[in-house]
N, C-alpha and C positions, 0 to 999 in steps of 0.2 A: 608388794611385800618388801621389807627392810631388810636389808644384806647386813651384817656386820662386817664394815671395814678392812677390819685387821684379819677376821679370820676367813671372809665369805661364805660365811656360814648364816641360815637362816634361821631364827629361833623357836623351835616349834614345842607343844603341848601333847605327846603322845595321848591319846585316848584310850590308848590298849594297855600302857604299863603306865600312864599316869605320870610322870616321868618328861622334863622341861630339858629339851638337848638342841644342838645346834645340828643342820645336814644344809645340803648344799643345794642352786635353787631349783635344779630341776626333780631330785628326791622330796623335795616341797612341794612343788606344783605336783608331783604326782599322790604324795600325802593327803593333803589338801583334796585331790577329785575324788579319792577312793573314801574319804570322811575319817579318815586314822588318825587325824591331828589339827591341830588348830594353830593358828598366827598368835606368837606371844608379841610383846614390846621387847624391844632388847632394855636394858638398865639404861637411868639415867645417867649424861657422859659419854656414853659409847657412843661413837662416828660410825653411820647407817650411810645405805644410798637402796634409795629403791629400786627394784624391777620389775616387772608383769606378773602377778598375781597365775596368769596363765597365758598360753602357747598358741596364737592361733595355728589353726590346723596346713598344712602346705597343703597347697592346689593340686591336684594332679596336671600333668604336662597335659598341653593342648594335643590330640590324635590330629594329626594332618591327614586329610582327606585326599585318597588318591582318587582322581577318577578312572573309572575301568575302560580299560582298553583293551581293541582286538590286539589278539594274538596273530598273524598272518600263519595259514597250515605248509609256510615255504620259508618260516624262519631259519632254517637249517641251514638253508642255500644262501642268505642273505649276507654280504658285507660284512667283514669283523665288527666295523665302526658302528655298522648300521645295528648291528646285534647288541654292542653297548649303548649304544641310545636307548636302545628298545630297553633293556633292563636298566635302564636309569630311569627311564620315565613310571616304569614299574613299581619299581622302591621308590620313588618319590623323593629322591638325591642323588648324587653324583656322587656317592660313594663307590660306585662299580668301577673298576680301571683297568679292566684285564678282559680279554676275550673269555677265557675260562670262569671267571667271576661274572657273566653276562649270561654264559651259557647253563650257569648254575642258576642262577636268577630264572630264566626265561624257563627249564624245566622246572622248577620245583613250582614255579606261577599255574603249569600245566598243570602239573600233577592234583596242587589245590583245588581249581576250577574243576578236574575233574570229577574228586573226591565229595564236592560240595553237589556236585549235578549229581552223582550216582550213591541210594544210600548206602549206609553199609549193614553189612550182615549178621 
C-alpha cells in the first residue's frame, strides 16, 4: 500500500460512510481485512513509499523441552549446591541462584507431579 510522504498517512475509501480520508498504516491493514475500506491512489504529485499491504503473523516462541527427571525422596538432605543443580535442571536455565529459590523450584516440581498423578475432586 502507498504511504503519503508528508503526512504517513494511508489513503483510504470508507465503505461505510463513503467518505475518501487518510489513517495510518496499521488502522489500514486492519481496514482492509475487516472489508471497511478500500486502497485509493493518493493524487497526482504527491511523494508515496510503499509498505506491506499486511502483517505476517509472529511465530509463537519455541517451548523448550525439559526432559523429566527423578526427583531423589532425600532431596531435602542433599547439598545446597546440589539442590540448585537440581532446580536448574528443572526449569531448564540457570535462572535459580539461591538455595531458597531451588528449594521453591524442587517443591512446587512436587507438588505438580503430584497433582497430575492424583485427580481432583
Amino acid at each position: 500500500m502507498k504511504v503519503v510522504k508528508k503526512t504517513g498517512l494511508v489513503p483510504v475509501y470508507s465503505l461505510q460512510t463513503g467518505t475518501i480520508f487518510g489513517v495510518v498504516p496499521d488502522a489500514a491493514r486492519k481496514m482492509l481485512t475487516e472489508k471497511t475500506a478500500e486502497l485509493v491512489d493518493a493524487p497526482e504529485g504527491i511523494e508515496t513509499f510503499e509498505v506491506a499491504d499486511s502483517i505476517e503473523p509472529k511465530k509463537p516462541a519455541a517451548i523448550k523441552e525439559v526432559p523429566a527427571m527423578d526427583i531423589p525422596d532425600n532431596w531435602e538432605s542433599m547439598h545446597h549446591l546440589q539442590k540448585i543443580k537440581l532446580a536448574k535442571t528443572l526449569t531448564g536455565d540457570d535462572s535459580v541462584k539461591t538455595l531458597a529459590a531451588a528449594v521453591e523450584v524442587i517443591g512446587a516440581e512436587i507438588q505438580r507431579r503430584a497433582a497430575a498423578v492424583t485427580p481432583s475432586e
